[in-house]
Kinemage of the C-alpha trace (Angstrom):
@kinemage 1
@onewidth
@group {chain A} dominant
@subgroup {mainchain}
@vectorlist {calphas} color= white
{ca unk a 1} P -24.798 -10.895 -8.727
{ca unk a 2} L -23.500 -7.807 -10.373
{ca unk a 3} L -26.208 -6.083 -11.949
{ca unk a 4} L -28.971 -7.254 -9.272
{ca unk a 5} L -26.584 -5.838 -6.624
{ca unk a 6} L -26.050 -2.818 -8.230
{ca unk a 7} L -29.467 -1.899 -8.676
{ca unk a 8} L -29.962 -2.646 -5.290
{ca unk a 9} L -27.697 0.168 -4.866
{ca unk a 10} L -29.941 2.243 -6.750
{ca unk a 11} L -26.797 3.397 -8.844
{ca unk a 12} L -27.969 3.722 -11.348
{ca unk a 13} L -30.501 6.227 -11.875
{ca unk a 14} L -33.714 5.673 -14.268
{ca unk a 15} L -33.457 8.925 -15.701
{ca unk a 16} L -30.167 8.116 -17.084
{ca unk a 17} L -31.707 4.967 -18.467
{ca unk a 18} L -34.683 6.627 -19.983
{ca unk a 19} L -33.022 8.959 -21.113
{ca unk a 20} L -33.916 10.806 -24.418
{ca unk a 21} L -30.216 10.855 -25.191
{ca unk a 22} L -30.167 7.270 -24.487
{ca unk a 23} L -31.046 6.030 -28.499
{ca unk a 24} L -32.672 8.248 -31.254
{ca unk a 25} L -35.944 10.197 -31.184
{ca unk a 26} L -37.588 7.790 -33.531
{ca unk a 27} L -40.937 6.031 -32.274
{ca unk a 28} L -39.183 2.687 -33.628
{ca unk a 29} L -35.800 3.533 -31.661
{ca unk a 30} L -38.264 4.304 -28.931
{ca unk a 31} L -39.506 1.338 -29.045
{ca unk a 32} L -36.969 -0.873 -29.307
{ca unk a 33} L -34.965 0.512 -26.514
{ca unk a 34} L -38.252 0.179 -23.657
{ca unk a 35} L -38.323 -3.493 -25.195
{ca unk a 36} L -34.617 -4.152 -24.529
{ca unk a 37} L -34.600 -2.475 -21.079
{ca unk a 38} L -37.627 -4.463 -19.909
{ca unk a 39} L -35.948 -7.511 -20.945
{ca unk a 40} L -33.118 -6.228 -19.053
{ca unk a 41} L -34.874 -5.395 -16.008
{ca unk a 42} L -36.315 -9.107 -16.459
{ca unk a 43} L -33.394 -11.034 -16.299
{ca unk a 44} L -32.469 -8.759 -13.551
{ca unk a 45} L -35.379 -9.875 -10.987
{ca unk a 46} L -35.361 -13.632 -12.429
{ca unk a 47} L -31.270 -13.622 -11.262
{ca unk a 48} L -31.958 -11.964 -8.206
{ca unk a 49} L -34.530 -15.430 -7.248
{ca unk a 50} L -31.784 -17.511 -8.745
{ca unk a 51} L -29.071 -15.934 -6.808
{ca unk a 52} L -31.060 -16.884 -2.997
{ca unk a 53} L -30.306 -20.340 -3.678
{ca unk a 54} L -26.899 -21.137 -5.973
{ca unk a 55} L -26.439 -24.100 -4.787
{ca unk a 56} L -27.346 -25.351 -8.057
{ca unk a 57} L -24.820 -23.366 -9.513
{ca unk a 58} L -21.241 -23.183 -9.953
{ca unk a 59} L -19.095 -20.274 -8.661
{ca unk a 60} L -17.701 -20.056 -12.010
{ca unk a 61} L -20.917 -20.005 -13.748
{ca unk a 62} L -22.506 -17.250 -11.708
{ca unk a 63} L -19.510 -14.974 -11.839
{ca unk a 64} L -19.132 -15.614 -15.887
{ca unk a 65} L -22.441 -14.869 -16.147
{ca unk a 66} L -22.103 -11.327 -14.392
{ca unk a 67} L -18.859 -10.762 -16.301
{ca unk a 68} L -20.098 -11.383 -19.724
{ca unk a 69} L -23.116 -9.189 -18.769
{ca unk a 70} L -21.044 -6.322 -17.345
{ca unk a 71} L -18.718 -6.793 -20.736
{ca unk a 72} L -22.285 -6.814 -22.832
{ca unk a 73} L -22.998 -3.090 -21.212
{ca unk a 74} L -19.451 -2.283 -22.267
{ca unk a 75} L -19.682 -3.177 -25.703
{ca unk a 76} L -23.242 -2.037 -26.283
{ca unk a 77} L -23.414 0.817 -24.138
{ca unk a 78} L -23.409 4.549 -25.804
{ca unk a 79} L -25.319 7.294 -23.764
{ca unk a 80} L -26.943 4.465 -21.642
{ca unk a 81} L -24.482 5.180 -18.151
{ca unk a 82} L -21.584 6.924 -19.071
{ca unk a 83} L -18.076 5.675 -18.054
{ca unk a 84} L -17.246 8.333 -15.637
{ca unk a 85} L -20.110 11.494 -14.735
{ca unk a 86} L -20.211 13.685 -11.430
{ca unk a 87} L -23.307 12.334 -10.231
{ca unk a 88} L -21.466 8.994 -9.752
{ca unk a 89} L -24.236 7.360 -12.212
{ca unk a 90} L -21.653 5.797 -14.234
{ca unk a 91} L -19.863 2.185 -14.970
{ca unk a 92} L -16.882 3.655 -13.285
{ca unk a 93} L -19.061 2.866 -10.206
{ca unk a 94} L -20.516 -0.476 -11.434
{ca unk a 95} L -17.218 -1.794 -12.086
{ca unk a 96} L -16.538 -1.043 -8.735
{ca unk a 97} L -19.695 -2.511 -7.069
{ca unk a 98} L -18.833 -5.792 -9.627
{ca unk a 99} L -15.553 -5.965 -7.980
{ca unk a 100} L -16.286 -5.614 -4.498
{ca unk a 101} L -18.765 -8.574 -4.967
{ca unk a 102} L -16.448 -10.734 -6.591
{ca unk a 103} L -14.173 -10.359 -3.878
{ca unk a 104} L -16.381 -11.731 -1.544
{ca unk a 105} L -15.766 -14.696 -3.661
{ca unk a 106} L -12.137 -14.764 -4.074
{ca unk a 107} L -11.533 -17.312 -2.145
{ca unk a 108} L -14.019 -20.352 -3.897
{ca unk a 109} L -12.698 -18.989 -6.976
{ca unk a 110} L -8.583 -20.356 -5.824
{ca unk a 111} L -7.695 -22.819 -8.504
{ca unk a 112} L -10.074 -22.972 -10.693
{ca unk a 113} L -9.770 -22.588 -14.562
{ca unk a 114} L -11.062 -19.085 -14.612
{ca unk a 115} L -9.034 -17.518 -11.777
{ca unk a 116} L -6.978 -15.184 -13.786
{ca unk a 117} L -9.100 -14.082 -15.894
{ca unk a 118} L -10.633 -12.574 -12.552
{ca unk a 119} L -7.327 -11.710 -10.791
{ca unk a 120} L -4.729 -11.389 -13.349
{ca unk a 121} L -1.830 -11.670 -10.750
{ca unk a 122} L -2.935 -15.130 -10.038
{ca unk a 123} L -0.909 -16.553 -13.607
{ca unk a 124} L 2.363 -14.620 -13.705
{ca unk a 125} L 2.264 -15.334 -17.545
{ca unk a 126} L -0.439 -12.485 -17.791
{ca unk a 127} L 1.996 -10.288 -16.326
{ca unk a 128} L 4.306 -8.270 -17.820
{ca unk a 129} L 7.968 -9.300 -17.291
{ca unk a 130} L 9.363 -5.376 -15.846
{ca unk a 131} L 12.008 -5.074 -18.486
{ca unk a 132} L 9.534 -5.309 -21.356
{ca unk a 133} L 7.965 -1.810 -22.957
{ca unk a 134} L 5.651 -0.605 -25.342
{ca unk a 135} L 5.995 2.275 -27.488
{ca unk a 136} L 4.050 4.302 -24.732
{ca unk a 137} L 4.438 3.124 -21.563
{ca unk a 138} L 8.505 4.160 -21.085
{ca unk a 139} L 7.214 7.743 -21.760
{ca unk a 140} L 3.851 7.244 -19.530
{ca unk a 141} L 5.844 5.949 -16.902
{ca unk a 142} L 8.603 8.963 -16.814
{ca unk a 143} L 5.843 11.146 -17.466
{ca unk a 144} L 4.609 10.276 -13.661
{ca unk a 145} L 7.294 10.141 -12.469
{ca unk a 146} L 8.106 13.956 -13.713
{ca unk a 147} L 4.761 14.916 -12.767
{ca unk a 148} L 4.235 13.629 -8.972
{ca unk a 149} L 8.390 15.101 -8.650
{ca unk a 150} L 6.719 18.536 -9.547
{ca unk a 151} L 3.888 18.323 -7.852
{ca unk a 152} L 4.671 18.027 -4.532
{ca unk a 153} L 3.594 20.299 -2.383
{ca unk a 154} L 0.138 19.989 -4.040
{ca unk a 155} L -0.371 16.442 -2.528
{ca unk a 156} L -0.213 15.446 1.582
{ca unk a 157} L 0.876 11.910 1.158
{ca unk a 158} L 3.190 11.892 -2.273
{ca unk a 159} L 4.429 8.751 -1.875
{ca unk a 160} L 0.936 7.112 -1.792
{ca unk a 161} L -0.240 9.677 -5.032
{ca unk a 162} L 3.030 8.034 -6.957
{ca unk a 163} L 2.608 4.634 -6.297
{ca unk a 164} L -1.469 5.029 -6.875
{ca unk a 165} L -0.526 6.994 -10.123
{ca unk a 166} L 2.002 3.882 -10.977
{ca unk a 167} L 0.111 0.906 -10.231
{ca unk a 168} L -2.557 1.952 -12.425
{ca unk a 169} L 0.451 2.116 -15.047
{ca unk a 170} L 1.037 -1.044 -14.583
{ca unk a 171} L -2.123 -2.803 -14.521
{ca unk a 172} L -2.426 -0.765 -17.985
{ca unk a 173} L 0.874 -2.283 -18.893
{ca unk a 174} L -0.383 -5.690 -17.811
{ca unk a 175} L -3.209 -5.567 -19.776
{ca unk a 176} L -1.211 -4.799 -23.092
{ca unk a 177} L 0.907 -7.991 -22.483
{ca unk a 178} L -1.841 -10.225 -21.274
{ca unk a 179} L -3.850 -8.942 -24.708
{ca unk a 180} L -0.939 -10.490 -27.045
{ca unk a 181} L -1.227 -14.032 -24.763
{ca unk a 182} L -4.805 -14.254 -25.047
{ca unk a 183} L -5.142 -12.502 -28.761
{ca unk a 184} L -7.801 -10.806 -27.554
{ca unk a 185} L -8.972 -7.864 -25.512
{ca unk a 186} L -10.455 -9.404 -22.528
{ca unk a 187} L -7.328 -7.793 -20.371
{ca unk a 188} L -7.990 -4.409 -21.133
{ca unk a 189} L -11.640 -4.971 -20.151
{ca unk a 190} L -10.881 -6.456 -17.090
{ca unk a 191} L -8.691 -3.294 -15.788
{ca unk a 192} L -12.257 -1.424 -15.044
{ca unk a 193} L -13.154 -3.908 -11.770
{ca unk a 194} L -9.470 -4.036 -11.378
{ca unk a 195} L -8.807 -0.514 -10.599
{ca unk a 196} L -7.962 -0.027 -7.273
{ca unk a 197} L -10.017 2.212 -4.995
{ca unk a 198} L -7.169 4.887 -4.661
{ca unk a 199} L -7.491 5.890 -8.217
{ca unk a 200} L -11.063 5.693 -7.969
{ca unk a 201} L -11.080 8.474 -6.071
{ca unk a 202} L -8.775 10.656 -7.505
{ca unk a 203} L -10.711 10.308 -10.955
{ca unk a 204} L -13.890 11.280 -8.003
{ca unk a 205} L -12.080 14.021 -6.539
{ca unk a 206} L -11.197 15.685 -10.834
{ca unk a 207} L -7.324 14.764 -10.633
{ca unk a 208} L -6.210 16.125 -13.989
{ca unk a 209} L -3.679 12.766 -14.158
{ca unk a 210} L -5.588 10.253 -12.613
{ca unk a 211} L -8.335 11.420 -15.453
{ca unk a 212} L -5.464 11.316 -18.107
{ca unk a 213} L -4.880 7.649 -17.152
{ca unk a 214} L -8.479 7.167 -17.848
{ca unk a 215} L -8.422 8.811 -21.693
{ca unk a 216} L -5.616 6.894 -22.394
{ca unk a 217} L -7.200 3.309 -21.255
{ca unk a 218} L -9.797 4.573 -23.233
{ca unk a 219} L -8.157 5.248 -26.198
{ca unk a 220} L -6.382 1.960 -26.087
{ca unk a 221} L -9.651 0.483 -25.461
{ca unk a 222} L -11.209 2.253 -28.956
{ca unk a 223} L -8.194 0.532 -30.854
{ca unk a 224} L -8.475 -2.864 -29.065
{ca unk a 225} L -12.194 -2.869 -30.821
{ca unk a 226} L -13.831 -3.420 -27.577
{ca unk a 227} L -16.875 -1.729 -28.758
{ca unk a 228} L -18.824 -2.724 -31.488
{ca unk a 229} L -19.402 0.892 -33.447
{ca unk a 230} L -15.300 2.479 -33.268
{ca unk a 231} L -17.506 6.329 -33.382
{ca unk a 232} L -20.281 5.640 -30.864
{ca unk a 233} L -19.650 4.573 -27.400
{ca unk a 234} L -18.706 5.478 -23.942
{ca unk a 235} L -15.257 5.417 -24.453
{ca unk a 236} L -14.992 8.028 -27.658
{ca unk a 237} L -17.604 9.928 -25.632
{ca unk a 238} L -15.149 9.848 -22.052
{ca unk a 239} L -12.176 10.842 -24.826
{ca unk a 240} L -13.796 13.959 -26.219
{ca unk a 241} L -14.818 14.982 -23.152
{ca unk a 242} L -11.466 14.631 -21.998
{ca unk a 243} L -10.200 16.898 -24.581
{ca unk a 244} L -12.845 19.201 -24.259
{ca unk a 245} L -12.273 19.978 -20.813
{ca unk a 246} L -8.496 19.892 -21.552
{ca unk a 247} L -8.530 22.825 -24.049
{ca unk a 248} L -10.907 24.786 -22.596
{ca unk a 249} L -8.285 24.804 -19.323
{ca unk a 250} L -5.344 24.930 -21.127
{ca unk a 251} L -5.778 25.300 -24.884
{ca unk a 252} L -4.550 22.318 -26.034
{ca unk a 253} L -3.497 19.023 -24.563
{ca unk a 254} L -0.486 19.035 -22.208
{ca unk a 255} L 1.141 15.366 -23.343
{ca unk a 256} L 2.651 14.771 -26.848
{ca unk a 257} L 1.246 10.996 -26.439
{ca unk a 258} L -2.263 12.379 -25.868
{ca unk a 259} L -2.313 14.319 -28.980
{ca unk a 260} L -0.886 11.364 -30.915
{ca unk a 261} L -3.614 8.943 -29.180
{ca unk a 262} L -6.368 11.248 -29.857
{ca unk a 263} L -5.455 11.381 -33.686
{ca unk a 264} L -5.385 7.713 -33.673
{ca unk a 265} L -8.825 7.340 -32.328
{ca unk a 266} L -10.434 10.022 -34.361
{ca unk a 267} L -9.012 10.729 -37.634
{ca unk a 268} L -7.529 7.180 -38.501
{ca unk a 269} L -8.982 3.581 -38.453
{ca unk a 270} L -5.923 2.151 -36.981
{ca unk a 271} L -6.513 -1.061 -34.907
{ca unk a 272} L -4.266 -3.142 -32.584
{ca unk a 273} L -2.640 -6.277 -33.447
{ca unk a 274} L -3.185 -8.602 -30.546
{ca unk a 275} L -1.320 -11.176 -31.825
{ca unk a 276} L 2.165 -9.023 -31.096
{ca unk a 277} L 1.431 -6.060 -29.239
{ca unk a 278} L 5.384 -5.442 -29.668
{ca unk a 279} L 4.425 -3.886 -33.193
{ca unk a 280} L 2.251 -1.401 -31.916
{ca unk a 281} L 5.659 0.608 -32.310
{ca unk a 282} L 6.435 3.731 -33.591
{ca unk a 283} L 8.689 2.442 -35.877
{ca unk a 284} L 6.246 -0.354 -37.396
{ca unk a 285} L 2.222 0.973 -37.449
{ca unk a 286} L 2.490 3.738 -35.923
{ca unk a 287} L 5.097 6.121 -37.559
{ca unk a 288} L 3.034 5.592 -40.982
{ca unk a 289} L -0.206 6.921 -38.880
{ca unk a 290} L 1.172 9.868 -36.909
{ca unk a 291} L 4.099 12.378 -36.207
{ca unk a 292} L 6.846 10.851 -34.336
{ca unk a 293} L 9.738 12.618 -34.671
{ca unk a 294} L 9.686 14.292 -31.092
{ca unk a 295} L 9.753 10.760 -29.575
{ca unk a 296} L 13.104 9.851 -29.428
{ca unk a 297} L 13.955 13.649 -28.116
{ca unk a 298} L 10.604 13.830 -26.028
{ca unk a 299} L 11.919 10.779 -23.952
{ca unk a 300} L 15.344 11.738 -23.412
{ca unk a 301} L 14.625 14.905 -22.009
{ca unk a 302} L 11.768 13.275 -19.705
{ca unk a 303} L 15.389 11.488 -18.669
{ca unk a 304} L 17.132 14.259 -18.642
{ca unk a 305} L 14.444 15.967 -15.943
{ca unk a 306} L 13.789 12.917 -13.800
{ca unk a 307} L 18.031 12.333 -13.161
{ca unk a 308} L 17.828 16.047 -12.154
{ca unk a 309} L 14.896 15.773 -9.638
{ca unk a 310} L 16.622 12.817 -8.267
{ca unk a 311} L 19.988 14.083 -7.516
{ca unk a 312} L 18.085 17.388 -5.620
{ca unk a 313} L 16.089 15.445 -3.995
């Protein structure tokens, strides 16, 4: 369903998958990689046949199926599609195309086992009750906050930036909680089809914090151990472009947080603990791994400036 409607799509282009920067130069890479994507593009056609007639075929089956294969690309995927690219080749848009057809399935899915895996709002457990915080997302969410309050005149609809900006907070948020339910990081996988189209385009249209959101998902992602190889995949690749683009613009990065998060990912082997996501703390793992003295100050004056905007406003 996924990956046979998405190459309907022609999405995904077969220069990106052919790539030379898709494995090594070796003849044996070569080879290995035009064995794997024939095998790919095998099980591709054979589903499509399959798919004419499920009948024979649970909802739940078909849709697992297409999950674990979109989570396979995730896991094994480094300089195959990229997660986000300007030519729109990329699994930002596959995620997309995987949600929009399991939408069209929403409602044979009501009740079953599996539901909230698929729809996370569908077992308030997985959600996050709203006084509960991690040691990052009180500052993330006062950093929007500060940000859309300053930024004004540079949007037409503010109100619909904000809350765009803030539910993608909170699906983040969400995912951290549902992570130390499920002890594992299925959650934070699942945010990529649940992104909603809104932010989707601002990370389209270059939105400097709709793109932030993005390296920080991905940075959580590299310490959840989604992929299998912490160094090589698409989400250390998204990061360091990220920063690339960052300090060329502005010479270093802008957020205190992103700093921290980028030394996490690169220069440490730090890992989350799924079983209590409360620990990943400044006080606990983290303040052994990084700087963290400006967080207690950082946060107060993020305060400090939002009660200000508030009582001008």
């Amino acid at each position: 369903m996924l990956l046979s409607h998405f190459m309907n799509l022609n999405t995904v282009d077969s220069a990106v998958l052919t790539s030379s920067f898709s494995v090594d130069s070796s003849e044996e890479a070569q080879a290995f990689f035009r064995t794997g994507t024939k095998y790919l593009q095998e099980s591709i056609d054979e589903r499509k046949h399959l798919l004419q007639d499920n009948s024979s075929f649970g909802i739940e089956s078909i849709i697992v199926n297409d999950l674990i294969s979109f989570g396979c690309l995730l896991i094994y995927n480094h300089k195959l599609v990229p997660l986000i690219s300007a030519t729109g080749y990329d699994v930002i848009s596959m995620a997309k195309e995987y949600s929009d057809t399991r939408n069209l399935y929403s409602l044979s899915m009501t009740g079953l086992r599996l539901e909230s895996l698929f729809f996370p709002k569908a077992n308030p457990i997985l959600t996050c009750p709203p006084g509960t915080n991690f040691w990052f997302t009180r500052i993330l969410e006062l950093e929007i906050m500060t940000f859309t309050s300053g930024n004004g005149s540079k949007s037409n609809n503010l109100e619909e930036y904000f809350q765009t900006l803030q539910d993608t907070f909170l699906l983040l948020k969400d995912a951290c909680y549902a992570m130390a339910i499920v002890r594992f990081p299925f959650p934070l996988i699942a945010c990529l089809t649940n992104f909603s189209d809104k932010y989707r385009q601002l990370l389209r249209n270059g939105d400097e914090f709709a793109l932030r959101l993005l390296f920080i998902y991905s940075c959580l992602c590299v310490i959840s151990r989604i992929s299998l190889n912490r160094n090589d995949n698409i989400f250390v690749d998204y990061i360091m472009e990220f920063k690339t683009n960052f300090f060329r613009k502005y010479g270093d990065f802008s957020y205190p947080i992103d700093r921290e998060l980028y030394h996490l990912v690169t220069r440490t082997n730090f890992v989350v603990d799924f079983g209590d996501m409360s620990r990943f703390h400044p006080l606990q793992q983290c303040e052994p791994l990084m700087d963290l003295s400006w967080l207690e100050m950082y946060i107060r004056t993020l305060e400090k400036t939002n009660s200000l905007n508030s009582s001008i406003q």
